[in-house]
C-alpha positions as a printed NumPy array, in Angstrom:
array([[  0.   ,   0.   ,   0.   ],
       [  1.201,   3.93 ,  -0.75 ],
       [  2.78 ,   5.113,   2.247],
       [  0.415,   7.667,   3.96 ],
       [  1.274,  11.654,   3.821],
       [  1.315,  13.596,   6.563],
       [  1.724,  17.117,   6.066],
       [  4.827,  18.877,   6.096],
       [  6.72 ,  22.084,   6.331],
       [  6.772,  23.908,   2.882],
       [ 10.22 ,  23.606,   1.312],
       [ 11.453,  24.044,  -1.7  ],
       [ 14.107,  22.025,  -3.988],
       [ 16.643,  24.664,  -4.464],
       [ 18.215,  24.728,  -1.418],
       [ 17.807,  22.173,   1.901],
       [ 19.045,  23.888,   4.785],
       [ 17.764,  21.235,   7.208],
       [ 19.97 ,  19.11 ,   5.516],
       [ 23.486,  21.233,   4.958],
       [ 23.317,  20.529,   1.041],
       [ 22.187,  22.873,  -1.75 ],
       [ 19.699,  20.894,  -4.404],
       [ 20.768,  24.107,  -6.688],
       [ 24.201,  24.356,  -5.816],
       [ 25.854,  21.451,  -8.154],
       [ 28.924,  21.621,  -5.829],
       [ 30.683,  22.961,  -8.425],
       [ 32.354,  19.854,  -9.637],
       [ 33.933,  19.238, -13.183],
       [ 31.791,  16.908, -15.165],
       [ 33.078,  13.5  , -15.627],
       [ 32.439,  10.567, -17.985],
       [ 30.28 ,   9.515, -14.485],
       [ 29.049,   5.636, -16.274],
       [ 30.707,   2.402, -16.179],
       [ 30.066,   1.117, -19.71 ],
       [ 29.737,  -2.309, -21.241],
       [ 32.202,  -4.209, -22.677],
       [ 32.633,  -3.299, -26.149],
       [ 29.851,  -5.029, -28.158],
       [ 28.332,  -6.186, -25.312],
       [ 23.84 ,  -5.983, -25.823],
       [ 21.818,  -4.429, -22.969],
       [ 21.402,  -7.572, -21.794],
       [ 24.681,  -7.833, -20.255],
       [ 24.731,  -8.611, -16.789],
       [ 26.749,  -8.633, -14.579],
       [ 27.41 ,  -5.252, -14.124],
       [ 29.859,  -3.542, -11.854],
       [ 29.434,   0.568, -11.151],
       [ 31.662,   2.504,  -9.346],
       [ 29.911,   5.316,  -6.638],
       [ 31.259,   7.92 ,  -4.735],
       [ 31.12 ,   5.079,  -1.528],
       [ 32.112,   1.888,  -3.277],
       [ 31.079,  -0.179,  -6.132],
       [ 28.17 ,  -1.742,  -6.702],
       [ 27.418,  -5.071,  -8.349],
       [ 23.975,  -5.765, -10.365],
       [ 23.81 ,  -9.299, -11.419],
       [ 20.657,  -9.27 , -13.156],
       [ 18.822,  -7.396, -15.03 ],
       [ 16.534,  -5.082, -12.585],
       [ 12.739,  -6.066, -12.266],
       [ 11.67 ,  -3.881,  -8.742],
       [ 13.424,  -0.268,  -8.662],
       [ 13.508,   2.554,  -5.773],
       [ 14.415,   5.83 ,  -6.621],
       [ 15.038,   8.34 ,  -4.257],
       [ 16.062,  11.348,  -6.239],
       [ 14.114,  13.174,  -8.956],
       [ 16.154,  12.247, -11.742],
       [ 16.294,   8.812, -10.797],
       [ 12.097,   8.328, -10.816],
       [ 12.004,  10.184, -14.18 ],
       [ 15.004,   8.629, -15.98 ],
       [ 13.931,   4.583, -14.346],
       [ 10.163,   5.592, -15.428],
       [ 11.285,   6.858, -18.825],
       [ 13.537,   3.965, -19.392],
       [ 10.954,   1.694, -18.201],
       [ 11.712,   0.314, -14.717],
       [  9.47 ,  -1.422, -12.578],
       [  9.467,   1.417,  -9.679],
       [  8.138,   0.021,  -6.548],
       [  9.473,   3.175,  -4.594],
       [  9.952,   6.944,  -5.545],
       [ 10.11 ,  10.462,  -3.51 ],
       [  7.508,  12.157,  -3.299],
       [  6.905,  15.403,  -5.599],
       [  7.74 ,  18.812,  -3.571],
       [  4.625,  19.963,  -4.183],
       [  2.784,  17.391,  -1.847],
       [  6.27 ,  18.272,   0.954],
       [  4.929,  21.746,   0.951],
       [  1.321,  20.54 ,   1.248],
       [  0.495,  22.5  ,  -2.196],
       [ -0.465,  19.745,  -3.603],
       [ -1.844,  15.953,  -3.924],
       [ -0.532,  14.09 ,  -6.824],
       [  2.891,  13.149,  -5.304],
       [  4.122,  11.874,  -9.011],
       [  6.249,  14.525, -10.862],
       [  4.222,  16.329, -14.045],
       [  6.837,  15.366, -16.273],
       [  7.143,  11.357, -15.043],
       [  4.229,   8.487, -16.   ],
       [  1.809,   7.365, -13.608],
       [  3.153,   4.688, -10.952],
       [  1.534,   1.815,  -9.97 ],
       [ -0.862,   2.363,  -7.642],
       [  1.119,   0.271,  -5.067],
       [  3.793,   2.256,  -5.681],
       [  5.398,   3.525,  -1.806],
       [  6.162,   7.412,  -1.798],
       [  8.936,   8.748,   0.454],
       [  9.968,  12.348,   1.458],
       [ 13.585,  12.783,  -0.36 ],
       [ 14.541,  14.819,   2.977],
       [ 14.484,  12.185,   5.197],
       [ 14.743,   8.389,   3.514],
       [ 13.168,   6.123,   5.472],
       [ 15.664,   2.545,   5.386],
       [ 12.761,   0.567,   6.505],
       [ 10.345,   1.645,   3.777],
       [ 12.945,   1.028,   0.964],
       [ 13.667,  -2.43 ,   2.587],
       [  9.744,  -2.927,   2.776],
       [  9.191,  -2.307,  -0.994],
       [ 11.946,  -5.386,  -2.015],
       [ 13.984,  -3.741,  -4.737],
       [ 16.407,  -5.639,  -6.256],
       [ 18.209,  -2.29 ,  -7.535],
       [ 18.239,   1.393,  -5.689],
       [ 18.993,   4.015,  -7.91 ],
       [ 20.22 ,   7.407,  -5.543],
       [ 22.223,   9.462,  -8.502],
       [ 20.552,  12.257,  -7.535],
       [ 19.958,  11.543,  -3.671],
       [ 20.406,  15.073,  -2.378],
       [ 20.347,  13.273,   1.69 ],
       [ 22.469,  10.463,   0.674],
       [ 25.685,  10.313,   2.627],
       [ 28.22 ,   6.831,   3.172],
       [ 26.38 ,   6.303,   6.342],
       [ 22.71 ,   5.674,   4.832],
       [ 24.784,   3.968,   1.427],
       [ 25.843,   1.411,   3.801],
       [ 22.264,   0.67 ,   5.504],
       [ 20.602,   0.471,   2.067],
       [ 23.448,  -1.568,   0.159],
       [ 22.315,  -4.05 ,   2.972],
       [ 18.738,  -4.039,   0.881],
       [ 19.988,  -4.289,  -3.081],
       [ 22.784,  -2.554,  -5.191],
       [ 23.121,   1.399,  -4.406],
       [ 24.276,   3.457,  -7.592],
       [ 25.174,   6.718,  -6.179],
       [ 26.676,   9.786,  -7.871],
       [ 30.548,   8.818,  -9.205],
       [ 32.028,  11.89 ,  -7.126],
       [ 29.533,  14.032,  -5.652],
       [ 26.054,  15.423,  -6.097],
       [ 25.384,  17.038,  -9.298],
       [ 28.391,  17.512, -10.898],
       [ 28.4  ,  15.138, -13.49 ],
       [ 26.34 ,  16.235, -17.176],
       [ 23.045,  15.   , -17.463],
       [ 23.884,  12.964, -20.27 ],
       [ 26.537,  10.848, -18.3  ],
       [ 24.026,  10.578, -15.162],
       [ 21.135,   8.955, -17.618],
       [ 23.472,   6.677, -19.466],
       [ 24.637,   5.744, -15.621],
       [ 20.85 ,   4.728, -14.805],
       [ 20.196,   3.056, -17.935],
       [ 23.479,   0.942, -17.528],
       [ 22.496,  -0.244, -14.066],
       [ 18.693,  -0.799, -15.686],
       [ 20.523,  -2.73 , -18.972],
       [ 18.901,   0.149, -21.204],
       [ 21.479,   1.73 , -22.74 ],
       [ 19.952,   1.952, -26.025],
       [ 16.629,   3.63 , -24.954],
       [ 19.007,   5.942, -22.816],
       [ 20.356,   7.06 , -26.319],
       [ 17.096,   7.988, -27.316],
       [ 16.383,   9.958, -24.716],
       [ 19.311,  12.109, -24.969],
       [ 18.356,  12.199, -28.754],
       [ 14.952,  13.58 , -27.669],
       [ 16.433,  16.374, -25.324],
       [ 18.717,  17.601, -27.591],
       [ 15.711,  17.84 , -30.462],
       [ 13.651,  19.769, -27.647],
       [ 16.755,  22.213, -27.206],
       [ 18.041,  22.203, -30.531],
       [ 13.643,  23.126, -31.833],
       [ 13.601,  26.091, -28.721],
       [ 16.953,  27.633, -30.021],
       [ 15.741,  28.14 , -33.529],
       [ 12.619,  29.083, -32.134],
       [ 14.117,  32.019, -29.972],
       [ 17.854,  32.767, -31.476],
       [ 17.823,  35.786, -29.488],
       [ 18.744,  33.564, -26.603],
       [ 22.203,  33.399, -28.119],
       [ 24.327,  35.5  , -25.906],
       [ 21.906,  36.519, -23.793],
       [ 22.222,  36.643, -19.403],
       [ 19.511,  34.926, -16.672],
       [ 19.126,  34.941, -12.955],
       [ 18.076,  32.323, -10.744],
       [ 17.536,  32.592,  -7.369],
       [ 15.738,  32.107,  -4.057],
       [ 14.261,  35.081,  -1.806],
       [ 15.255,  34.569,   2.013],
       [ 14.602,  37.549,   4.431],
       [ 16.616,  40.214,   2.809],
       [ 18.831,  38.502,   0.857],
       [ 18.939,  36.604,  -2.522],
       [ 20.574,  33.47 ,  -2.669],
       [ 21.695,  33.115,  -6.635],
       [ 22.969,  30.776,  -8.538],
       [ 25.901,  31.458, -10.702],
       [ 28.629,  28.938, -10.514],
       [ 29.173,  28.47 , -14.749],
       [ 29.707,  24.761, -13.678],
       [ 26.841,  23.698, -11.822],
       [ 24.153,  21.652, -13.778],
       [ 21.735,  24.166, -13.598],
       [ 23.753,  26.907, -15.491],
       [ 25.299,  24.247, -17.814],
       [ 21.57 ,  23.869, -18.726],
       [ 21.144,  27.823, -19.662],
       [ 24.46 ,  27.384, -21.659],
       [ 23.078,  25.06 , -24.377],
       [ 20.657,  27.607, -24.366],
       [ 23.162,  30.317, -25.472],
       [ 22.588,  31.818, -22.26 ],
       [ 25.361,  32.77 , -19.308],
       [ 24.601,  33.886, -15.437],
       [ 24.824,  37.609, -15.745],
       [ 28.486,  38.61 , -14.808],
       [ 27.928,  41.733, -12.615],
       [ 25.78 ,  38.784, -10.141],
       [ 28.475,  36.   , -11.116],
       [ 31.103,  38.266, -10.252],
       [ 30.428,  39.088,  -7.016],
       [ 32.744,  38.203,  -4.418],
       [ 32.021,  36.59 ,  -1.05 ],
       [ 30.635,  33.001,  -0.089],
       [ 26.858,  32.15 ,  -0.567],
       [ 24.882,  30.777,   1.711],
       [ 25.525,  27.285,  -0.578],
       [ 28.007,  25.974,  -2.53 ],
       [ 28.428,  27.119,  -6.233],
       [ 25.631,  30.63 ,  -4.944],
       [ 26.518,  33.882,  -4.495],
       [ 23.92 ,  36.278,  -1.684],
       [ 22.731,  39.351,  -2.859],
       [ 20.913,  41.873,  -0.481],
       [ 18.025,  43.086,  -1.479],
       [ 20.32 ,  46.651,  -0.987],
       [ 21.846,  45.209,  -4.435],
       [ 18.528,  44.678,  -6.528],
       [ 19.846,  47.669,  -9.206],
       [ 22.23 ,  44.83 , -10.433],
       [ 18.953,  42.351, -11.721],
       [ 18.343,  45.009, -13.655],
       [ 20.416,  43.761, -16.513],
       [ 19.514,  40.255, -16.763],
       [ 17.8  ,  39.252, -19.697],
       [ 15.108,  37.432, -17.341],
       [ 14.995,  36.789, -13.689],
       [ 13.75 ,  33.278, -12.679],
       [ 12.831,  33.236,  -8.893],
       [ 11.801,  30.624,  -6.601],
       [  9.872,  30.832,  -3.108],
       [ 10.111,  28.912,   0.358],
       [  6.794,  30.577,   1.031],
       [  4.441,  33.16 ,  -0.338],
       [  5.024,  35.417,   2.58 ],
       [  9.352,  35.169,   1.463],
       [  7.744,  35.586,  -2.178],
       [  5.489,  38.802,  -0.654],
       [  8.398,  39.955,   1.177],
       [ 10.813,  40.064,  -1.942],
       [  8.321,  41.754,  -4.659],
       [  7.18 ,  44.239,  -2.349],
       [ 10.592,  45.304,  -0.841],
       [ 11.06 ,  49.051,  -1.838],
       [ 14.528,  48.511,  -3.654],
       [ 13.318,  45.345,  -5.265],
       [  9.696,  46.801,  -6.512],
       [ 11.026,  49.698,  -8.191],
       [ 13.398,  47.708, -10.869],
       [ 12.588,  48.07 , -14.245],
       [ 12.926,  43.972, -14.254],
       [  9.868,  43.339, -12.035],
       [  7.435,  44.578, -14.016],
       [  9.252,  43.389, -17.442],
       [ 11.431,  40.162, -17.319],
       [ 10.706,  38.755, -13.745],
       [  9.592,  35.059, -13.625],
       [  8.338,  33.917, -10.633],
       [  9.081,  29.62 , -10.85 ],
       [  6.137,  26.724,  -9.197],
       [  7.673,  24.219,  -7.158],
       [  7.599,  21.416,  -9.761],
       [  9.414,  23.553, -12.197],
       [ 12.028,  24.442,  -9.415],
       [ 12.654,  20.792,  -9.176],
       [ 13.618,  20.23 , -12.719],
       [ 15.577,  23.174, -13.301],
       [ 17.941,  22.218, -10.241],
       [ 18.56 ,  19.324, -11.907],
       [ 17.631,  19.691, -15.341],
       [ 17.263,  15.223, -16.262],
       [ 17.325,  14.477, -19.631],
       [ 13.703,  12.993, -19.571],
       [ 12.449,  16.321, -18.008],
       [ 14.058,  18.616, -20.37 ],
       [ 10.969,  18.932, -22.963],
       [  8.574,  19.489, -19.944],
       [ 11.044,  21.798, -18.795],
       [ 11.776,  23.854, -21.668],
       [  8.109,  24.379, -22.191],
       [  7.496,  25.863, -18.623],
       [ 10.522,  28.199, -19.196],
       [  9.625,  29.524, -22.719],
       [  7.295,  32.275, -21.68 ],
       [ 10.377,  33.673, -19.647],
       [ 13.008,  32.582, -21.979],
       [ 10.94 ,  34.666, -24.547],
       [ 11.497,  38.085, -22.61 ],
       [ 15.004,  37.959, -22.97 ],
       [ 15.784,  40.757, -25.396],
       [ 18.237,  40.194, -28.426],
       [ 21.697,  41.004, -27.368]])
């Protein structure tokens, strides 16, 4: 039976504080060929399989037939490619009690018996209760060596190679589909992403060249991210597009790794951006930020300001390959403002 709900205090999936990690952040890491491939000319049928993670290897001996997820990526990619998922995290929506579906818009329905966790806190007894024979955690944003060790006791863990986020989104799917023997349809996928991007650029050239924002609104301060190597902003660059240097360039620590903060004091600086994508804890944070003095009285608000749902928030921090379509249609009314360079 689906795990009951309860509800929850809101949060959103760019940054976890309760947690110490950023879900935006990337940790800054240079991307790395992140998949233990087949043996040359070997057929997706080709088990065993042996994957190296950031806390040991893991061994898959057959071919998966009951998958947990726990990140985002890893429900959409497993669902995309097919998987039996018997357990996934629950959509940040339903976390924040905004919601009721707890499946992700851009992921096919679940069996109804499916059990739903909260990605904040994984639960070792539920995963052990729902019998997976494979436990897919690539994008496990609470996943540290000490809960690897407890689950590796249920099934075969594949992890991140080196840490969260910093590998391309290509290498993270082909990852997945090795440890799912789907290397093939994993091909596709990436085929299909790269259509998607490849159909918006034509669509909107003026993109070429052109600056963003992202952030989150705390009290007083915006956290933004602008590290050129985190997944998010590797996103924007197949877009043509770059963080906007006079936020990028900033100097001091963020609140999270790969951020920069930015008072609301500094607000004149979003005024160049070609668009400003922002995302909320709360609608009082959201209240707080559009009606500050400094903030309200940018040209930006009232031209090229984009104000992000949860759901949307979730992809772009991690911007899967089987989300990107989804994705990229969400972010095209925004993407649209951006004036020609």
């Amino acid at each position: 039976m689906p795990v009951s709900r309860p509800h929850r205090r809101a949060l959103v999936p760019m940054i976890a504080i309760a947690t110490g990690l950023s879900l935006l952040s990337g940790c800054a890491g240079t991307p790395t060929d992140s998949t233990t491939k087949p043996a040359a000319g070997s057929t997706d049928a080709s088990f065993p399989v042996t994957i190296h993670n950031a806390f040991g290897d893991a061994t898959i001996d057959d071919k998966p037939t009951r998958v947990a997820t726990l990140g985002y990526a890893d429900v959409a990619l497993a669902s995309a490619l097919g998987a039996n998922v018997v357990l996934a995290p629950e959509s940040f929506s339903v976390i924040a009690g905004e919601g009721d579906d707890p499946n992700l818009p851009y992921v096919d329905a679940l069996a109804n018996d499916t059990t739903w966790v909260n990605p904040m806190s994984i639960n070792v007894e539920q995963v052990a209760a729902a019998r997976p024979d494979l436990i897919l955690a690539t994008a496990g944003f609470t996943l540290d060596e000490a809960l690897y060790d407890q689950l590796s006791d249920i099934a075969p863990v594949i992890t991140f190679e080196e840490q969260l986020y910093a590998a391309t989104s290509e290498d993270s799917a082909r990852r997945i589909a090795t440890a799912l023997g789907e290397t093939e349809a994993a091909e596709k996928l990436i085929a299909r992403a790269d259509e998607a991007i490849a159909d918006l650029t034509t669509e909107l050239p003026h993109l070429d060249g052109g600056t963003f924002l992202y952030g989150q609104a705390r009290d007083g301060v915006v956290v933004m991210l602008v590290d050129e190597r985190n997944v998010t902003a590797r996103f924007m660059q197949r877009l043509g597009l770059v963080a906007l240097p006079a936020v990028a360039d900033l100097q001091g620590t963020g609140s999270v790794p790969g951020a920069v903060d930015v008072s609301f004091e500094q607000a004149p600086l979003f005024d160049d951006a070609g668009v400003l994508f922002m995302t909320y804890q709360s609608g009082a944070l959201q209240e707080s930020f559009e009606k500050d003095p400094v903030v309200s009285s940018q040209a930006i608000m009232g031209t090229r300001y984009v104000p992000v749902d949860l759901e949307t928030a979730t992809a772009l921090q991690d911007p899967n390959i089987a989300a990107v379509p989804w994705l990229l249609d969400k972010l095209r009314p925004g993407l649209a403002l951006i004036p020609a360079p």
